[in-house]
C-alpha positions as CSV (number, residue, x, y, z in Angstrom):
1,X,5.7,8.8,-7.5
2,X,5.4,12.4,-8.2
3,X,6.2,12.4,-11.7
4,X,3.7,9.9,-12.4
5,X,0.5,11.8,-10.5
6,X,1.5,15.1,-12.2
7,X,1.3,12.5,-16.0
8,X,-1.6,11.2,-14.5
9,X,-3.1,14.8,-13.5
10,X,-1.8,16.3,-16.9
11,X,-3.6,13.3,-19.0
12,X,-6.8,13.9,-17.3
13,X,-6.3,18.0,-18.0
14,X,-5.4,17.1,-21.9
15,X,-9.0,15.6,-22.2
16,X,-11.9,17.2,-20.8
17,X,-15.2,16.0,-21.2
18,X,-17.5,18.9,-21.7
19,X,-20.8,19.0,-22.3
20,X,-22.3,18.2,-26.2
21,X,-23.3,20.9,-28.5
22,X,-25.4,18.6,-30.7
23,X,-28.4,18.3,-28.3
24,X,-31.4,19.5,-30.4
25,X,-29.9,17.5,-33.3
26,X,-29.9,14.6,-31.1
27,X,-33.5,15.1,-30.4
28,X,-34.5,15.4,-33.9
29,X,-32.6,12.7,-35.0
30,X,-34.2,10.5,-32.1
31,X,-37.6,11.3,-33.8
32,X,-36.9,11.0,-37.1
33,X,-35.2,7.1,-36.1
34,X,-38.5,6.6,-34.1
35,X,-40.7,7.4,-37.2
36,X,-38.6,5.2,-39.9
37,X,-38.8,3.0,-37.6
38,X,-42.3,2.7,-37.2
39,X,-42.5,2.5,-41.1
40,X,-39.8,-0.1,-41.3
41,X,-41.9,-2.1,-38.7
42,X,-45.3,-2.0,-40.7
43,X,-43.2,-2.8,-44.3
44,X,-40.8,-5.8,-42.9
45,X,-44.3,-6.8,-41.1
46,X,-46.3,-7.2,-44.3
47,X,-43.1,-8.4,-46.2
48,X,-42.8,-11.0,-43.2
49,X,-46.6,-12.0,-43.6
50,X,-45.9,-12.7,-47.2
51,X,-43.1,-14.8,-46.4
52,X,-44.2,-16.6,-43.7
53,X,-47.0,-18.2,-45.9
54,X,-44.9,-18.9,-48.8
55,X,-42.8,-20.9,-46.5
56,X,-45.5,-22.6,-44.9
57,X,-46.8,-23.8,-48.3
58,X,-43.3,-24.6,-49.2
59,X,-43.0,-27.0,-45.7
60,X,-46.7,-28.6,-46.8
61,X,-45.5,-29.9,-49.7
62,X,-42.3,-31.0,-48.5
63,X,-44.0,-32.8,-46.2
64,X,-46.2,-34.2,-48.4
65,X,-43.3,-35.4,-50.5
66,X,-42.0,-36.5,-46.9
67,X,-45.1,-38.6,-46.4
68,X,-45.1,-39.8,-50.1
69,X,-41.7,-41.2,-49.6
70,X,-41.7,-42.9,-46.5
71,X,-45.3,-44.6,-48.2
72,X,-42.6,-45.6,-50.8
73,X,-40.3,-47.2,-48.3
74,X,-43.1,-49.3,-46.7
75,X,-44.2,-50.8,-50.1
76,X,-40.5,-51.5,-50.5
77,X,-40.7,-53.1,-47.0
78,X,-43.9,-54.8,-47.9
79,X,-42.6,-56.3,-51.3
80,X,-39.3,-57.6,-49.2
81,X,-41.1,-59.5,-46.3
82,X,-43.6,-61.1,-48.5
83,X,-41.0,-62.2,-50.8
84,X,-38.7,-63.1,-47.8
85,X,-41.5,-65.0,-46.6
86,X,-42.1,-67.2,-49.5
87,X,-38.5,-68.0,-49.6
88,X,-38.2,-69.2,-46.2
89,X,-41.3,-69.8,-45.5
90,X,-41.3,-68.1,-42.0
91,X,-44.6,-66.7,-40.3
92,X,-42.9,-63.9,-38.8
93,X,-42.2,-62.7,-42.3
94,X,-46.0,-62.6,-42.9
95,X,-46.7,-61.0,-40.0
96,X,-44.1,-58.1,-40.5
97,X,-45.8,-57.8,-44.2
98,X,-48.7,-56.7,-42.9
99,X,-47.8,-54.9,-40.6
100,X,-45.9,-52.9,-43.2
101,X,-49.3,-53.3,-45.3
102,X,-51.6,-51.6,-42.0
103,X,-48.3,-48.7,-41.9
104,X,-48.6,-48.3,-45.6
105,X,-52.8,-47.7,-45.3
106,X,-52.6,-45.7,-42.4
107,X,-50.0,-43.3,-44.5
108,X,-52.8,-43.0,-46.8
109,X,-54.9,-41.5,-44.5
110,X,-52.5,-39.4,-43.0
111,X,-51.8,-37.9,-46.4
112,X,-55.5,-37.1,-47.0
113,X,-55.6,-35.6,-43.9
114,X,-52.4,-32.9,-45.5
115,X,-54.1,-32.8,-49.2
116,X,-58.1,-33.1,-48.2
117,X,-57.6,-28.7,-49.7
118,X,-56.5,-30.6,-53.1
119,X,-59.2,-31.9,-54.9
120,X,-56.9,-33.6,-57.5
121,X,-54.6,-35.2,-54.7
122,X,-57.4,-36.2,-52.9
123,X,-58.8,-38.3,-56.3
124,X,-55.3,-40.0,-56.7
125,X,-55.1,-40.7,-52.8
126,X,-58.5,-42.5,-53.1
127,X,-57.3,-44.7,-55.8
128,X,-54.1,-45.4,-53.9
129,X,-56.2,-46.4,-50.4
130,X,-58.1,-48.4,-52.8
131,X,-55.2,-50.8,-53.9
132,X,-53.3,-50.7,-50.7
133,X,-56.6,-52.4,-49.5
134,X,-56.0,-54.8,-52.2
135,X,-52.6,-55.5,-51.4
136,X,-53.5,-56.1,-48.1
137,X,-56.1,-58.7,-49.2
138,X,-53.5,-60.5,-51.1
139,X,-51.1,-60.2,-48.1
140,X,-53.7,-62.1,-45.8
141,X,-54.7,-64.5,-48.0
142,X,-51.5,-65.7,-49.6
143,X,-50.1,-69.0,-48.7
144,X,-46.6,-70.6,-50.0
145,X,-46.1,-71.8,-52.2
146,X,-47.8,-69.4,-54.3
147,X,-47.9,-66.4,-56.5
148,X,-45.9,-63.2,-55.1
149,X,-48.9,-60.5,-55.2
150,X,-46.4,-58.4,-57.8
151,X,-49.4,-56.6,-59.6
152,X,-51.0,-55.1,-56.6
153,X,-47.8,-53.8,-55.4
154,X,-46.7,-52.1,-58.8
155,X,-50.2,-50.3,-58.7
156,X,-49.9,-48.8,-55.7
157,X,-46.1,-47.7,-56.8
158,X,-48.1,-46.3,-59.9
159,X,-50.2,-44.2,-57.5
160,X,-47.9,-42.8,-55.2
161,X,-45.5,-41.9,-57.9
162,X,-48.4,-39.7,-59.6
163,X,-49.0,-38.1,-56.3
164,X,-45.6,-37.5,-56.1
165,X,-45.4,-36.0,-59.4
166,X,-48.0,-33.6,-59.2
167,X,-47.2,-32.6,-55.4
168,X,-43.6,-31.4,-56.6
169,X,-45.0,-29.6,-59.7
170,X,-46.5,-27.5,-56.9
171,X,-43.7,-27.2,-55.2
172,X,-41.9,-25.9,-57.6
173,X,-44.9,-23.3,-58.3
174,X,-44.8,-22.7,-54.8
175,X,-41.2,-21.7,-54.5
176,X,-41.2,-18.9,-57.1
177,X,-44.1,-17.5,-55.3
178,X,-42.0,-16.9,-52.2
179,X,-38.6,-16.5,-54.3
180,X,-40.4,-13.5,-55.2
181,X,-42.4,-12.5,-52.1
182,X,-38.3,-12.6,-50.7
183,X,-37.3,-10.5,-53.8
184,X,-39.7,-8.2,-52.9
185,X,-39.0,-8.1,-49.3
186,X,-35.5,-7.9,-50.3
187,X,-35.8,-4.5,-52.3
188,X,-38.0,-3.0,-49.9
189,X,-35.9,-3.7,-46.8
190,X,-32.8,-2.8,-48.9
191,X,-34.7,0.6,-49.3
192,X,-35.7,1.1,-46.1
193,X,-32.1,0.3,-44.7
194,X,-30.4,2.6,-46.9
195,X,-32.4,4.8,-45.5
196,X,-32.2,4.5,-41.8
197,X,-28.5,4.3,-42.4
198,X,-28.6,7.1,-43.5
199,X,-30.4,8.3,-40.5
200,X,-28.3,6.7,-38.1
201,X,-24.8,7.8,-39.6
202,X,-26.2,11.4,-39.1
203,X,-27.5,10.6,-35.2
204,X,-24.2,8.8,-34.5
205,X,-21.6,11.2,-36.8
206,X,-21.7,13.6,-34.0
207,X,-21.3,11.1,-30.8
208,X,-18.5,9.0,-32.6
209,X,-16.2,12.3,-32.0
210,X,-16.7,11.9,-28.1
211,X,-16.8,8.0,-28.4
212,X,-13.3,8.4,-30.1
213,X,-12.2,10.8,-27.4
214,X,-13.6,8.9,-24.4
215,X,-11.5,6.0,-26.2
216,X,-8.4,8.0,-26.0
217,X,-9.0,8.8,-22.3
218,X,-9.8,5.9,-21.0
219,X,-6.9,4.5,-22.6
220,X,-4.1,7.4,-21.5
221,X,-5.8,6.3,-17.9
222,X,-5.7,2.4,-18.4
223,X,-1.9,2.9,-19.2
224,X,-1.2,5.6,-16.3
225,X,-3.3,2.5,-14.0
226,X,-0.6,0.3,-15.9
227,X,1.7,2.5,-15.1
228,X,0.6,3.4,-10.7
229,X,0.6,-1.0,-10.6
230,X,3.8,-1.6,-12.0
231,X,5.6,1.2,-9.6
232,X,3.5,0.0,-6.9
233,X,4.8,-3.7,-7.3
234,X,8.4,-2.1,-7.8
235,X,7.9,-0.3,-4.5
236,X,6.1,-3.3,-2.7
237,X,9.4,-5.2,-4.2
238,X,12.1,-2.5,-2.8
239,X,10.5,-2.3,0.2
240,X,10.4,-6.1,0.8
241,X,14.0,-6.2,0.2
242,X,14.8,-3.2,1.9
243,X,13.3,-4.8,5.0
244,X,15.5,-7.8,4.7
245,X,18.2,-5.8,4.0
246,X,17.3,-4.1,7.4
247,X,16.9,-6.9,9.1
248,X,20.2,-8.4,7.9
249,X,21.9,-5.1,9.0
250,X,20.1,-5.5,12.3
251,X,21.1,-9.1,13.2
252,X,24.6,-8.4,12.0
253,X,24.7,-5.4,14.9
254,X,23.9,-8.1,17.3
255,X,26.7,-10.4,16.7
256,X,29.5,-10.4,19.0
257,X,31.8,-12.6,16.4
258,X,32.9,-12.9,13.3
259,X,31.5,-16.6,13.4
260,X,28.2,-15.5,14.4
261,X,28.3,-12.5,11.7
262,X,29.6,-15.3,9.1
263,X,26.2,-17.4,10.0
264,X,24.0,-14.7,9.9
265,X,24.9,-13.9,6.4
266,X,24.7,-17.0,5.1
267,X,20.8,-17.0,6.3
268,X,20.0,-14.2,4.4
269,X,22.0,-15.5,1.0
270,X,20.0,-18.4,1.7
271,X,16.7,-16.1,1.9
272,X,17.7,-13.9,-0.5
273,X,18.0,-16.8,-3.4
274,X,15.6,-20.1,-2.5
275,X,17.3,-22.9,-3.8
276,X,20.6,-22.2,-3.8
277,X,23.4,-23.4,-2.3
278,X,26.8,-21.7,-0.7
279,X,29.4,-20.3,1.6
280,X,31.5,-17.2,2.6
281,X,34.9,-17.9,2.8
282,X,37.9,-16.1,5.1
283,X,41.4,-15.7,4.1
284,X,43.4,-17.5,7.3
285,X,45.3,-15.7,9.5
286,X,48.8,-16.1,7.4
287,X,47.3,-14.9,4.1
288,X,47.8,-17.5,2.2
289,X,45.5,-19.8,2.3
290,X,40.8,-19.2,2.2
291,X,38.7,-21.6,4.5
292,X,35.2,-22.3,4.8
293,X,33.5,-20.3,7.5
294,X,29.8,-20.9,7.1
295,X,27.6,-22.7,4.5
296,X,24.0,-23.3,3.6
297,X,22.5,-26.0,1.5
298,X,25.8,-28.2,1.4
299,X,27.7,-27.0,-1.3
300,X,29.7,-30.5,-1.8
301,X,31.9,-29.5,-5.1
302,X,33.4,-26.6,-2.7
303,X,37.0,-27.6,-1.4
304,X,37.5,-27.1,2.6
305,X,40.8,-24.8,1.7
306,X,42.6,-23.9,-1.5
307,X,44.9,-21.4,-2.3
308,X,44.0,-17.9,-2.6
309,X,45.2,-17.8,-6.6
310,X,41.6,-20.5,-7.0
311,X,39.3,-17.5,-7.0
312,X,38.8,-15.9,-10.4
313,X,36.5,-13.0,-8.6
314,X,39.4,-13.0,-5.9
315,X,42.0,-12.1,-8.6
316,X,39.8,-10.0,-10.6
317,X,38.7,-8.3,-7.4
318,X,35.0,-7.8,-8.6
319,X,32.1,-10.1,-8.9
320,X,32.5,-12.6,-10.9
321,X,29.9,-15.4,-12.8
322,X,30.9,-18.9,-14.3
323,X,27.7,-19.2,-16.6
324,X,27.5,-21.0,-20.3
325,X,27.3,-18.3,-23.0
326,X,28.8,-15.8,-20.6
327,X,32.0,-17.5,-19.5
328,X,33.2,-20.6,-19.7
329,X,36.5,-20.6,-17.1
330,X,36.3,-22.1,-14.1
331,X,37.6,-21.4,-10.8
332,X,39.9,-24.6,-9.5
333,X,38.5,-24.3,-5.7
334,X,36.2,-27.5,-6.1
335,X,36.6,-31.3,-5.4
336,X,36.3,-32.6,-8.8
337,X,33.9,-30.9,-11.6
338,X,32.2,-27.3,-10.7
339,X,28.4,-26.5,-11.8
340,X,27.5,-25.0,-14.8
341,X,26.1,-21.7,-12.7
342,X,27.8,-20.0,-10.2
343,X,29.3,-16.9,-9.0
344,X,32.1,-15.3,-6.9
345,X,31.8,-12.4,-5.0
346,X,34.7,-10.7,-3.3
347,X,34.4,-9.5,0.6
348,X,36.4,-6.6,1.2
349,X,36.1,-3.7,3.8
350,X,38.2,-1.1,4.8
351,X,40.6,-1.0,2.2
352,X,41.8,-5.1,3.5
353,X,40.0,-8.4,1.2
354,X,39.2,-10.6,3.9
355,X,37.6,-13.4,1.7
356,X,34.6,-14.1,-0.8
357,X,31.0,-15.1,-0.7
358,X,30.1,-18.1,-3.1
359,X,26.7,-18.8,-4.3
360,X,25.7,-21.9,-7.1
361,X,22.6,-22.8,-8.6
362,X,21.8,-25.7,-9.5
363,X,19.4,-24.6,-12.4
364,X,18.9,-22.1,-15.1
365,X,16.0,-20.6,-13.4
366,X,17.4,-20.3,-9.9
367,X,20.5,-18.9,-11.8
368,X,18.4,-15.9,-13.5
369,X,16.3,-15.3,-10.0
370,X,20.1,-14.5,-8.4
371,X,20.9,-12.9,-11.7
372,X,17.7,-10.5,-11.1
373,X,18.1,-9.8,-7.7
374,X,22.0,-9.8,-7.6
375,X,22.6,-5.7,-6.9
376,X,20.5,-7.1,-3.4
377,X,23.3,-9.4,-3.0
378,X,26.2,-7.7,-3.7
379,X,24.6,-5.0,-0.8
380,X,23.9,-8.1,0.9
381,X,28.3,-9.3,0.6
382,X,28.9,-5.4,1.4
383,X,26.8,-5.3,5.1
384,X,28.6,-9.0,5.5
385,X,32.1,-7.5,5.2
386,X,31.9,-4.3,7.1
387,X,30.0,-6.4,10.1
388,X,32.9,-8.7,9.5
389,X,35.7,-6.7,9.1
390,X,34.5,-4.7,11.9
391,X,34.6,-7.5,13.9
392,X,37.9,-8.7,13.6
393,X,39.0,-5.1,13.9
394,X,36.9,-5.4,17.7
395,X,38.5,-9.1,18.3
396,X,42.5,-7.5,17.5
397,X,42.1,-4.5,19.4
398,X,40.3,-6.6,22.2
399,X,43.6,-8.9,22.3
400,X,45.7,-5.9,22.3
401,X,44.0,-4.8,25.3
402,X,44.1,-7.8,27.3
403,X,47.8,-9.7,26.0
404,X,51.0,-9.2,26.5
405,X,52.6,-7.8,22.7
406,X,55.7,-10.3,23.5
407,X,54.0,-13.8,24.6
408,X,50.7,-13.8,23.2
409,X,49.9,-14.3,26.7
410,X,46.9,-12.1,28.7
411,X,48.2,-9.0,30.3
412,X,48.2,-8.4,34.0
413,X,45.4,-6.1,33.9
414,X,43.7,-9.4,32.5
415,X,44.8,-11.7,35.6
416,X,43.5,-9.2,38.3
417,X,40.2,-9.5,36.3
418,X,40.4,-13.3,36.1
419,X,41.4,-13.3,39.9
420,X,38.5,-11.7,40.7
421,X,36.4,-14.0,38.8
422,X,37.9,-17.3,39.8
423,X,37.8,-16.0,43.5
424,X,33.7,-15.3,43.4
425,X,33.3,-18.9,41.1
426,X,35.3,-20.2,43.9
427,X,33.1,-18.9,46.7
428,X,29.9,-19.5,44.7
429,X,31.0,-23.8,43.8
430,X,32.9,-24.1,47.4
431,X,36.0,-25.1,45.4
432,X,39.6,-24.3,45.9
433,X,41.9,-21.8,43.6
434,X,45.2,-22.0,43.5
435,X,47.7,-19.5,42.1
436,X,51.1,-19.8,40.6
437,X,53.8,-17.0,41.0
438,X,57.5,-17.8,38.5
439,X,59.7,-16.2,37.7
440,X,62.7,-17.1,35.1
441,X,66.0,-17.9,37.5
442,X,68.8,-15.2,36.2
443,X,67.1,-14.0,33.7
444,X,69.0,-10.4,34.2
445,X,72.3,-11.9,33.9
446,X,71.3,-13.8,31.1
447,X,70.2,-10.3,29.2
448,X,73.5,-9.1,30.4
449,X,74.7,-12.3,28.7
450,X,73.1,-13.0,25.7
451,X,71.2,-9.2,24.6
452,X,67.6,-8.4,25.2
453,X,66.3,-10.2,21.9
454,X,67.5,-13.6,23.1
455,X,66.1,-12.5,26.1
456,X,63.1,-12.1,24.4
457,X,63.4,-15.6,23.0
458,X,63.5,-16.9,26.0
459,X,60.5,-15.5,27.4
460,X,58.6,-16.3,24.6
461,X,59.6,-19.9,24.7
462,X,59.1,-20.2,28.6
463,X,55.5,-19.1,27.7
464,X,55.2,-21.7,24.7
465,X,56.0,-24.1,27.9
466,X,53.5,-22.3,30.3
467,X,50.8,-22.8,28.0
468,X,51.3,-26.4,26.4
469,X,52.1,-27.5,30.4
470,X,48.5,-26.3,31.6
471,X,44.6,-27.5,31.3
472,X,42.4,-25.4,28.8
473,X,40.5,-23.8,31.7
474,X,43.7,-22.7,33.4
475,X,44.9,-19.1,32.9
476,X,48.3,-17.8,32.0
477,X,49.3,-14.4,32.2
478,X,52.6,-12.2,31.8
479,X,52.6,-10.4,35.3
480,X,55.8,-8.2,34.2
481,X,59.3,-8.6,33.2
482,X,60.2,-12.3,33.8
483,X,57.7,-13.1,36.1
484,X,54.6,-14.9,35.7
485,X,50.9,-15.8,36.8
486,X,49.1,-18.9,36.3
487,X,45.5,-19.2,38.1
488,X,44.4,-22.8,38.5
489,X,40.7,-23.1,39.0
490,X,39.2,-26.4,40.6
491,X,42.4,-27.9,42.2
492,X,43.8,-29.2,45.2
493,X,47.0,-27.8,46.9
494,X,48.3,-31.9,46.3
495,X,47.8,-31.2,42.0
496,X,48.7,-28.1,41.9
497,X,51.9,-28.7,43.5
498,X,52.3,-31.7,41.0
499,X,51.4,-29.1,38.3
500,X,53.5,-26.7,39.1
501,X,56.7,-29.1,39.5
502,X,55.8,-30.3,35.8
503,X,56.0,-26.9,34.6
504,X,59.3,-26.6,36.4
505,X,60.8,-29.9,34.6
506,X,58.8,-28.8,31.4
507,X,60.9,-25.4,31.7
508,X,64.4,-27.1,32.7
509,X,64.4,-29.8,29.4
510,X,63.7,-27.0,27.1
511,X,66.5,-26.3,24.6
512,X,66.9,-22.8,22.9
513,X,68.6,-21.8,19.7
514,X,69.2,-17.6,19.1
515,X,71.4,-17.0,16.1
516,X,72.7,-20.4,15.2
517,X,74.2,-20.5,19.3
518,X,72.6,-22.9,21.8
519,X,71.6,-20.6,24.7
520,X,72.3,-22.4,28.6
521,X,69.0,-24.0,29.8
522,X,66.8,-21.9,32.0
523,X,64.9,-22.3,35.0
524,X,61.8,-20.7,36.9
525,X,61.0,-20.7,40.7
526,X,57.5,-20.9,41.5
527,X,55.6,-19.7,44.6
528,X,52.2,-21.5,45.3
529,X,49.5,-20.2,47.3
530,X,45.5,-21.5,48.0
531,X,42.2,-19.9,48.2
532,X,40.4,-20.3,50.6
533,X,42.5,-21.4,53.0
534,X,45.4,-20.1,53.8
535,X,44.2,-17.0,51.8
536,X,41.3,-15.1,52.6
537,X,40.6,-12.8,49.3
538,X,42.1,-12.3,45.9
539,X,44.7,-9.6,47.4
540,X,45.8,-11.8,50.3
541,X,46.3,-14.9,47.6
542,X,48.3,-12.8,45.2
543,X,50.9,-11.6,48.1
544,X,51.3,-15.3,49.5
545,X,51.7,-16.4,46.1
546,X,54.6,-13.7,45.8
547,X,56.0,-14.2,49.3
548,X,56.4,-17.5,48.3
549,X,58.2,-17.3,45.3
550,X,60.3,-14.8,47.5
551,X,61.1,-17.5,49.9
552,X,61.7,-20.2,46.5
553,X,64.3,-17.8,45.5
554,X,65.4,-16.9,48.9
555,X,65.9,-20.9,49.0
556,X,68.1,-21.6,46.1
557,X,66.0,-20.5,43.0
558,X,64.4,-23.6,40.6
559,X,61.7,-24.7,43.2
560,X,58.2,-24.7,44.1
561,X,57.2,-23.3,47.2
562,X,53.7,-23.7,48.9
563,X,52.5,-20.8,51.2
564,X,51.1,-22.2,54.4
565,X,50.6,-19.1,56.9
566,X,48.4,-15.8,55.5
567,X,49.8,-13.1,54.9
568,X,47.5,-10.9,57.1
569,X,48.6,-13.8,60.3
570,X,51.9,-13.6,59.2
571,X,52.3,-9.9,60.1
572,X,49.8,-10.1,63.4
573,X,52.0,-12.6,64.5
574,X,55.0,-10.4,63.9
575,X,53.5,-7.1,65.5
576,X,53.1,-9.1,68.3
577,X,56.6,-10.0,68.7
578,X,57.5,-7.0,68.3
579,X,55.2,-5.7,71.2
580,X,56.1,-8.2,73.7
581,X,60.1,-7.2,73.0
582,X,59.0,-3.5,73.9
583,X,57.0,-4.8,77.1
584,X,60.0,-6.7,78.3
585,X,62.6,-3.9,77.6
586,X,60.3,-1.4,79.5
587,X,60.2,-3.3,82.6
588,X,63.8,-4.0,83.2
589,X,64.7,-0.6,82.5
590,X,63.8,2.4,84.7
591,X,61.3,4.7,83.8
592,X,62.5,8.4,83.6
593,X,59.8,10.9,84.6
């Protein structure tokens, strides 16, 4: 925008309009073009003068010669009904013959009303009114069969073509008089305008410079106007897209998933080219095979999964179109035939390809709007994989943070969390909680056995069981070492215990391999305990629970024991014994002073 105020500023400077030198020549000129014109005036006025009544002679006689004709025509008509008439013998034949006959005597009368200035006309028109009288004579009184009145009509032929002849010989007189009155005219007005031109290319020599100039300027500022418009639209354009680009950045800062980021992208491919149709798609979690996440406009020639060699732009590891003229290869990820236009664009963030956005169009046009706006886009795929990658990065360091490495189970600092929770959902839906303590029977001697990685088998396996032996609510969690937690929301002490004795069984039919050598079957012990009664918080449930898987290995290991006293009562109640065995001793011994 600068550059083009300081053109626009520097066009204007180039150009000033000062003020013109030529105003007393101006003046002069001006009085000089009033004057010739005043003359011109009087000269094309008398040349016009001239004309006007050499033309109006000229249109007399033509419409003389008008009237003489049409006179013609009747007498034509008038032979041709009264001839028709005597062939057929019809009255209305009659009757339209003299009716032509009164037409043909009032034409008389109009043309000595035009030629009552010519006194030989007027002689000629007498003897014509004279036998049109006596052709309408004959008209009335002839009667079939009979005589055609021939003669009468040829005489009155005779006199109209005499008038006719003498009426064009003044016609012709008449049209040299005005060819000449216009030849005159013509030389005097050539004169006269050679004149003036002369006049006027002298006035308007000197304003045709500034003309030509004022040309130039206004042009230099039509194109820099051109010019403001078209980086006005450009910056109306960027701006538009730099809002959506905004607000795509925006909504991707609000997503807590890489699900949710996955749908907000596709949204804003879908805004970003109306009319077409696609989806972003994630390598899987063993690298070897790319899913559908999210789609818009039902893309049905994509396949649900392929391999990750089906990507052209995924091999070529760029953005990649499949156009005619442009290139012809197609990717093999589709269910039967691909479109004609499409393209691939690979999402990659922090240095790791985590899959590739597609976008196809199901027409040339749509094809050159993505084509046009397609740096947008790629921006577009780069906010979609570093809100993406980002949060996967969140989700794996999330599940660090809260599983156990080994198990894939959550962590302990995970279960005193859930505890908590379950124990205030508990108190808030009046429901029961139970909670499962195990522990895997021997499991020390069976490291001392076996070695810690088939140690580590085991664990891993018994967890397998944990989790495929419990509801989807339920939570399973690595307490430490060998032992486990399992919190049972929503339960009776009755199906919990039934729970926990099918994990037991679950555990003791499970057969483990480490190194080609069948390991000896394990079992766990188990210690249940109930909120809200026996247990009165989260702490007290997790010590009954353990006391209880105490008293289950206490009691011959591979069991399920259910605590049935708090632990809180359980030591009141053992205080007091205590006390009343001090009370008893002091009385039956003597007191020293």
């Amino acid at each position: 925008m600068p550059s083009l105020h300081a053109t626009f500023g520097d066009q204007i400077r180039s150009t000033p309009l000062k003020p013109s030198r030529v105003i007393p020549l101006l003046v002069v000129c001006a009085v000089c073009a009033i004057v010739f014109t005043c003359a011109g005036g009087f000269i094309v006025y008398t040349n016009t003068q001239h004309l006007i009544s050499a033309r109006n002679w000229l249109d007399h006689s033509n419409s003389v010669l008008t009237s003489l004709q049409t006179e013609a025509q009747r007498l034509d008509r008038v032979g041709y009904e009264i001839q028709l008439y005597e062939a057929t013998g019809d009255a209305a034949e009659k009757l339209a013959a003299q009716t032509a006959a009164v037409s043909l005597h009032a034409g008389v009368l109009n043309l000595e009303s035009l030629l009552n200035d010519n006194a030989s006309q007027m002689r000629h028109l007498q003897d014509l009114d004279t036998q049109v009288r006596n052709l309408t004579k004959a008209i009335d009184g002839f009667e079939r069969p009979g005589v055609v009145p021939e003669r009468q009509i040829q005489d009155c032929r005779r006199s109209i073509n005499t008038v006719q002849e003498e009426e064009r010989g003044l016609l012709r007189q008449r049209s040299d008089e005005s060819q000449n009155s216009r030849d005159r005219s013509l030389l005097s007005g050539a004169g006269y305008l050679g004149f003036s031109l002369f006049v006027v290319i002298v006035l308007f020599a000197f304003l045709l410079r500034d003309a030509v100039r004022r040309r130039s300027f206004e042009r230099r500022i039509s194109l820099a106007n051109d010019q403001l418009e078209a980086t006005i639209e450009e910056l109306e354009r960027r701006g538009a897209e730099a809002i959506l680009l905004k607000n795509a950045r925006d909504e991707l800062q609000l997503c807590v998933t890489a699900k949710e980021a996955q749908g907000c992208a596709v949204r804003h491919f879908r805004e970003l080219v109306p009319g077409s149709s696609g989806a972003t798609l994630i390598i899987n979690n063993s690298r070897s095979m790319l899913e559908v996440a999210a789609t818009w406009n039902d893309p049905s020639a994509l396949s649900d999964a392929f391999d990750m060699d089906a990507c052209c732009g995924l091999r070529a590891g760029r953005l990649r179109w499949r156009r005619p003229g442009q290139s012809e290869l197609h990717c093999s990820h589709f269910a039967g035939s691909g479109p004609e236009n499409y393209v691939c664009i690979p999402l990659a963030a922090q240095g790791d390809t985590l899959g590739f956005v597609y976008l196809s169009f199901p027409s040339k046009e749509i094809a050159d709007l993505a084509d046009g706006r397609m740096q947008l886009v790629q921006e577009m795929v780069e906010l979609a994989s570093m809100a993406i990658a980002g949060l996967n990065l969140r989700a794996k360091l999330e599940s660090q943070s809260i599983r156990d490495g080994l198990t894939s189970l959550f962590n302990r600092h995970f279960m005193e969390i859930a505890l908590e929770r379950e124990v205030q959902r508990a108190v808030r839906r009046h429901t029961s909680l139970a909670v499962l303590m195990l522990d895997v029977d021997h499991f020390k001697a069976f490291n001392d056995t076996f070695g810690h990685e088939a140690g580590d088998v085991v664990l891993r396996k018994v967890a397998e069981c944990f989790q495929q032996s419990v509801r989807s609510e339920d939570v399973v969690c690595r307490y430490g070492g060998e032992e486990f937690v399992i919190l049972l929301p929503e339960i009776t002490e009755e199906l919990a215990l039934a729970k926990a004795n099918t994990i037991r069984h679950n555990v003791n039919r499970l057969r483990m391999k480490f190194k080609a050598e069948v390991l000896r079957p394990v079992s766990v012990s188990i210690g249940l305990a109930m909120y809200p009664a026996p247990a009165r918080d989260a702490t007290d449930l997790l010590r009954m629970a353990d006391h209880a898987l105490y008293d289950a290995k206490r009691g011959g290991r591979d069991r399920v024991v259910v605590a049935r006293e708090s632990f809180s009562d359980h030591g009141d109640k053992r205080l007091s014994a205590v006390l009343s065995q001090v009370s008893e001793a002091s009385e039956s011994s003597p007191v020293v002073v």
